[in-house]
N, C-alpha and C positions, 0 to 999 in steps of 0.2 A: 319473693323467694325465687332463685334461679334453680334451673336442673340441674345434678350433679352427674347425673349421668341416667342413659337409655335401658330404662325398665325394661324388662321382658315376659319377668315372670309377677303373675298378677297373685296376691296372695289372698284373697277375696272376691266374690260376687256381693254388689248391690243388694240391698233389699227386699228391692219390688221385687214381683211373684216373676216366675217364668226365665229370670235370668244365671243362663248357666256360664261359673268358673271360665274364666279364659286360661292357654298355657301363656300367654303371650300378650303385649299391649305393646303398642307404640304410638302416640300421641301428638299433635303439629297443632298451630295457629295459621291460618290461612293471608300471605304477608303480600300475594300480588294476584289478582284474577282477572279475568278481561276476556271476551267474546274470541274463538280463536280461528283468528283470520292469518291464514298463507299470503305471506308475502312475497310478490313473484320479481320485486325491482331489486336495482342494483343500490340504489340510494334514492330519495326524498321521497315527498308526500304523493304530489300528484303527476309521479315519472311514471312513463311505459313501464311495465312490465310483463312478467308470462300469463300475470294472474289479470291483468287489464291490461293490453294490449294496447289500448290509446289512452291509459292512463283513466286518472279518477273522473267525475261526471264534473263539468267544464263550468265555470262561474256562470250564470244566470242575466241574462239584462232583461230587468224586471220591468223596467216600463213597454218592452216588446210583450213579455207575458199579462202586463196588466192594458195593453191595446188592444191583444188578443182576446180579450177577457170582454171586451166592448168599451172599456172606458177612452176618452179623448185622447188623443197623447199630451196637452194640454193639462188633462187629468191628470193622467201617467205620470208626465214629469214632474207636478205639484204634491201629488201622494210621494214620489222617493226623494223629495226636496229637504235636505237635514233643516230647511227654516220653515216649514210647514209645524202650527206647534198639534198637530196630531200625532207627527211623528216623533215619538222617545227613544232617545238615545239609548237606551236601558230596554224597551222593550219594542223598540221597532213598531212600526206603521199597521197599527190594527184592520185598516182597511184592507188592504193586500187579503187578507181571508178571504174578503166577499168577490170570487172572481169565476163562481161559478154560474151554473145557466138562472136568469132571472136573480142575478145576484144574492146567489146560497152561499153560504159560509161551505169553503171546500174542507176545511178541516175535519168540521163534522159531516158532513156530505161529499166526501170524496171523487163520488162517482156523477156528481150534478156538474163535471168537468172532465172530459175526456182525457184520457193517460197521457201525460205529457214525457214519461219515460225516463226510465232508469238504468243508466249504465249498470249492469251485474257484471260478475267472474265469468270471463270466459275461458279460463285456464284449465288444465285437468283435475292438477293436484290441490287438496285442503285437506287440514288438519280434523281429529276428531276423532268418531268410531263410528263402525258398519254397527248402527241399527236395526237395522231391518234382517239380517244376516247374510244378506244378498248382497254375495261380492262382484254381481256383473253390476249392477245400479251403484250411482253415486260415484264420489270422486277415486283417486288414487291419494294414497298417505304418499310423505315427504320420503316415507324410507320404503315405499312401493307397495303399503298395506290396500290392499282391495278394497273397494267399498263401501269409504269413507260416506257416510250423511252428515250433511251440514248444509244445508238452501237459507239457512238463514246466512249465512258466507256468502255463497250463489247469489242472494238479493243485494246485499247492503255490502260486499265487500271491496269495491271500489268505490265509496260513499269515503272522502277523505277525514271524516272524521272517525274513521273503523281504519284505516289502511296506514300502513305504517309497519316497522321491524319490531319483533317482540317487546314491549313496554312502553313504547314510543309513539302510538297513535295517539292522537287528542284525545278520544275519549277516553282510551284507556287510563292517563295521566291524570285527567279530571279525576275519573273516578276514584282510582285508585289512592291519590294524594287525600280523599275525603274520608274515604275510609282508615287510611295510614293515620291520619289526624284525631281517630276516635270515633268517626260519624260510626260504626258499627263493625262485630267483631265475627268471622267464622272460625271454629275451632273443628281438627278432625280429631275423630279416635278410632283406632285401629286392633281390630283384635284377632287371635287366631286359637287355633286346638293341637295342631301340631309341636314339634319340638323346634321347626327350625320355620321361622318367620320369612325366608326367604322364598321357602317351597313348602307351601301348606295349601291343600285342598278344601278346608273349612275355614274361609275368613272373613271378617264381619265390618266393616267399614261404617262411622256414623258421622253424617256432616250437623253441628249443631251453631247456636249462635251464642255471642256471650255480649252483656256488658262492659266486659273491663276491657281498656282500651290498650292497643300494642305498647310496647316501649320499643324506642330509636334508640339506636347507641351515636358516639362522637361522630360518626359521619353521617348520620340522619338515616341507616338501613334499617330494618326492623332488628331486633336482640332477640336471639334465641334463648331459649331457657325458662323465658317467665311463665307465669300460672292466669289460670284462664277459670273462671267457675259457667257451667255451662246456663243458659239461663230459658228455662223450660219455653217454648213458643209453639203455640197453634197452629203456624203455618211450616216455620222456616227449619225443616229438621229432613235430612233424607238417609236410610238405613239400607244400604244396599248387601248382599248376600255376594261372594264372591272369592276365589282362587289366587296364591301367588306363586308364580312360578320365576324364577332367575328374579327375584325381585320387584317381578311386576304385577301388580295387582290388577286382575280385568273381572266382571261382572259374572256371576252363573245365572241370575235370573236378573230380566227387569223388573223397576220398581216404578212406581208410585212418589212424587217427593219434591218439596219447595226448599231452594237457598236464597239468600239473599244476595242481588244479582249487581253490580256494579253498573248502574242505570240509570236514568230518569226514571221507568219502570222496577221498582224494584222488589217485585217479585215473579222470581226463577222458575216456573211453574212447569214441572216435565213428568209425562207423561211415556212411560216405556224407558226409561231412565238408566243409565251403566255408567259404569267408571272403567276407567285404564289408568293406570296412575303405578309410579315409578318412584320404591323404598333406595334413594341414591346414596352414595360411601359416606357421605358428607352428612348424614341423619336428616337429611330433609324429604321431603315428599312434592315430585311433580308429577302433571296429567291431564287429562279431560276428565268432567262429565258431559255427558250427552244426553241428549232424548230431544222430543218432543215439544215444543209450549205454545201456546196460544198465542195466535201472531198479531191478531184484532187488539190485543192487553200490551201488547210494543208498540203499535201503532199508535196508540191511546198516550203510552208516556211521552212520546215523541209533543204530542199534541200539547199538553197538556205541561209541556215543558217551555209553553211560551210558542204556539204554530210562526209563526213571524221573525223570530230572533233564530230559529232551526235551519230556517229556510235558506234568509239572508246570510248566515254565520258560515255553511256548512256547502252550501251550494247545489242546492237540493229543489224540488217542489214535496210539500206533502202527498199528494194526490198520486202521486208519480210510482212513491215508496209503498203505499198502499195497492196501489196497483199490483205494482210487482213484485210483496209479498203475496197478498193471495194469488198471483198465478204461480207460486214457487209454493205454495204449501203444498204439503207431503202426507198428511195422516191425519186420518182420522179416529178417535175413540170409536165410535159405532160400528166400525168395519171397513174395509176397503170401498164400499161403494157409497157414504155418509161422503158429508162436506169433509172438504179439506179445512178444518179448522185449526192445524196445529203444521209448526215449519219446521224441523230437524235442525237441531242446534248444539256446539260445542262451547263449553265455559273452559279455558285454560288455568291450571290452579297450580301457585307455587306455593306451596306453605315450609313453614322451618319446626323444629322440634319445641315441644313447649309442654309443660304438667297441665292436665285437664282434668279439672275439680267439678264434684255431682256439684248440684244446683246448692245446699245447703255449706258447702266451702269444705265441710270438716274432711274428706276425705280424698283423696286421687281415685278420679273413674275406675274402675276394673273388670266394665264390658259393655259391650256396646248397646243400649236399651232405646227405648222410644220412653219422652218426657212428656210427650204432650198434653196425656192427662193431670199433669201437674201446671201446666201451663194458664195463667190466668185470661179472664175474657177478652176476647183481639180486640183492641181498639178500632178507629174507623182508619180507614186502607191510607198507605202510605204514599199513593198514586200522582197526590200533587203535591209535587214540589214547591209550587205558589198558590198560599190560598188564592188569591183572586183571579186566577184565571178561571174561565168560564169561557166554553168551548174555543180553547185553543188562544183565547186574546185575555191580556192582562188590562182588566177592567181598573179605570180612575175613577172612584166617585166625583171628584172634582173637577174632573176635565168638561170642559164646556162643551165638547164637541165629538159626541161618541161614535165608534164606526158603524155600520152595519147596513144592510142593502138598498135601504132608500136615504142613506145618509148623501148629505147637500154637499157637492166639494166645488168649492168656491175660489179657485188661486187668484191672488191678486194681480195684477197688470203688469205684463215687463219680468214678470219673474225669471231669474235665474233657470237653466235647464240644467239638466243632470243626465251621463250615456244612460247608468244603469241604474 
């Protein structure tokens, strides 16, 4: 079924208890999202810019990192050697892990390996919103907004596979193409009390997830118009409380609330939570959400997304990015003087205009509510992308020759060498 046109007025409340009449509803499927990093270059991936200065963190030569580590270079070269059959082409050189002290797996032991350092942002400006409400702290916005929180930017935002022009980062692309594809759906719903959706002081915003998967039109963009049925989930649902003024929608209070995150990790987990988000002429909806998340639960996906194929791929150490997320955490639940357990983060969201159907299909939503107690029991976490990894290394049962810190490394005589 496509939209005929942009509802507004709702002619119904829901069911369930507690939910009151909207004047107003306007509805989107969520068709591009992605971590929101200011891009400070003029063009490519790993050029200068304002936001890295000497560009993204610099290719790696791993046989100096794994000499450093205490192994031979004899070792070294025989570990990064593409004819070593330890090393899979698919998943990269399982040993490489073991290069911490007494030969610890750094991935789960991060810190059993001194900080071998992470280029971050040293630029002013990044995208997002003043969390904290403190416009001396945090960055500058693009268009001179005070205040900006975003350290998870600060950490990872010259990491080349974050850095790039709107849509255009690797990860972004990855993720986003898997999602476009069907891998899973966000749908928004939007409601108000007022007469004029543009300028209303009571508006209700609810990000949910759905089953049914986008449609592409002739050029492979996402199709506005289709229908969405919301599909109740325990985790992934966030109901924010909030004001529109000139069309923009910003937060009155934070919340509480999980989306599904375009990640290896892929749950969005924030804590102090808002939106800003922009009802544009075109009936689409763009913006951040922001808050808070658990920086240890992104570290974890990273890991956990193959430690070895991250590293090599991306040009990175583990150890490194862990490092310099926890010294860039920003907030803690318990108070200002608890761990820093959670890093200030923005999600950019472009969504297009679409019908969003209650969970049961028969009807178009007509306000914004929490499904969760309809939601059946969460299955087990969606954390690994590969069953067989186990900390961080893609285990063979059938390989002869498994990595780990008293593992035998043996190269044969005369071997070929390799720089990196």
């Amino acid at each position: 079924m496509t939209r005929i046109g942009r509802a507004c007025v709702v002619v119904a409340a829901l069911a369930l208890p507690g939910v009151a009449t909207a004047a107003w509803m306007k509805s989107y499927v969520v068709e591009w999202n992605e971590p929101a990093m200011y891009y400070g270059a003029n063009s490519g991936v790993i050029d200068p810019g304002t936001d890295c200065p000497k560009g993204t963190n610099p290719e790696i030569n791993w046989v100096q990192v794994l000499m450093d580590a205490g192994y031979t270079r004899e070792e070294a070269e025989w570990l990064r050697n593409p004819a070593n059959p330890t090393r899979s082409p698919v998943h990269g050189q399982n040993q490489l892990a073991f290069r911490g002290k007494n030969r610890a797996n750094v991935y789960v032991n991060p810190t059993s390996t001194a900080d071998p350092g992470l280029v971050g942002v040293s630029g002013a400006l990044a995208e997002g919103i003043d969390l904290d409400g403190n416009p001396n702290t945090g960055f500058t916005g693009p268009a001179g907004e005070a205040g900006i929180d975003n350290n998870f930017y600060k950490t990872v935002g010259c990491w080349k596979t974050y850095r790039g022009p709107h849509r255009l980062s690797s990860g972004a692309l990855q993720f986003n193409d898997s999602m476009r594809n069907g891998a899973w759906t966000t749908v928004i719903v939007v409601t108000g009390q007022g007469q004029d959706p543009m300028n209303d002081e009571q508006v209700t915003v609810g990000f949910y997830v759905s089953n049914d998967k986008m449609v592409k039109d002739g050029n492979g963009n996402i199709a506005r118009d289709y229908t969405f049925s919301i599909k109740p989930h325990g985790k992934y649902e966030a109901i924010f409380p909030a004001r529109a003024k000139s069309g923009v929608i910003t937060s009155t209070k934070p919340v509480t609330g999980a989306l599904r995150e375009p990640a290896y990790w892929p749950d969005l987990e924030l804590e102090r939570a808002q939106i800003k988000l922009t009802m544009k002429a075109d009936g689409s909806l763009t913006g951040y959400v922001g808050g808070y998340r658990p920086w240890e639960d992104v570290y974890r996906g990273w890991v956990n997304a193959r430690g070895p194929v991250i590293e090599a791929l991306t040009w990175v150490q583990l150890p490194g990015v862990y490092y310099a997320l926890r010294r860039n955490a920003d907030y803690s639940p318990s108070g200002s003087k608890g761990k820093k357990t959670h890093i200030s983060y923005a999600l950019r969201v472009d969504a297009l205009p679409a019908f969003v159907m209650t969970p049961d299909a028969t009807e178009q939503v007509a306000a914004v509510q929490s499904y969760k107690s309809l939601a059946p029991p969460e299955r087990a976490s969606m954390a690994k992308v590969f069953s067989q990894v186990v900390d961080g290394l893609f285990i063979d049962p059938k390989a002869q020759q498994q990595a780990g810190p008293n593992a035998v490394i043996l190269p044969p005589a005369n071997i070929a060498t390799v720089g990196k």
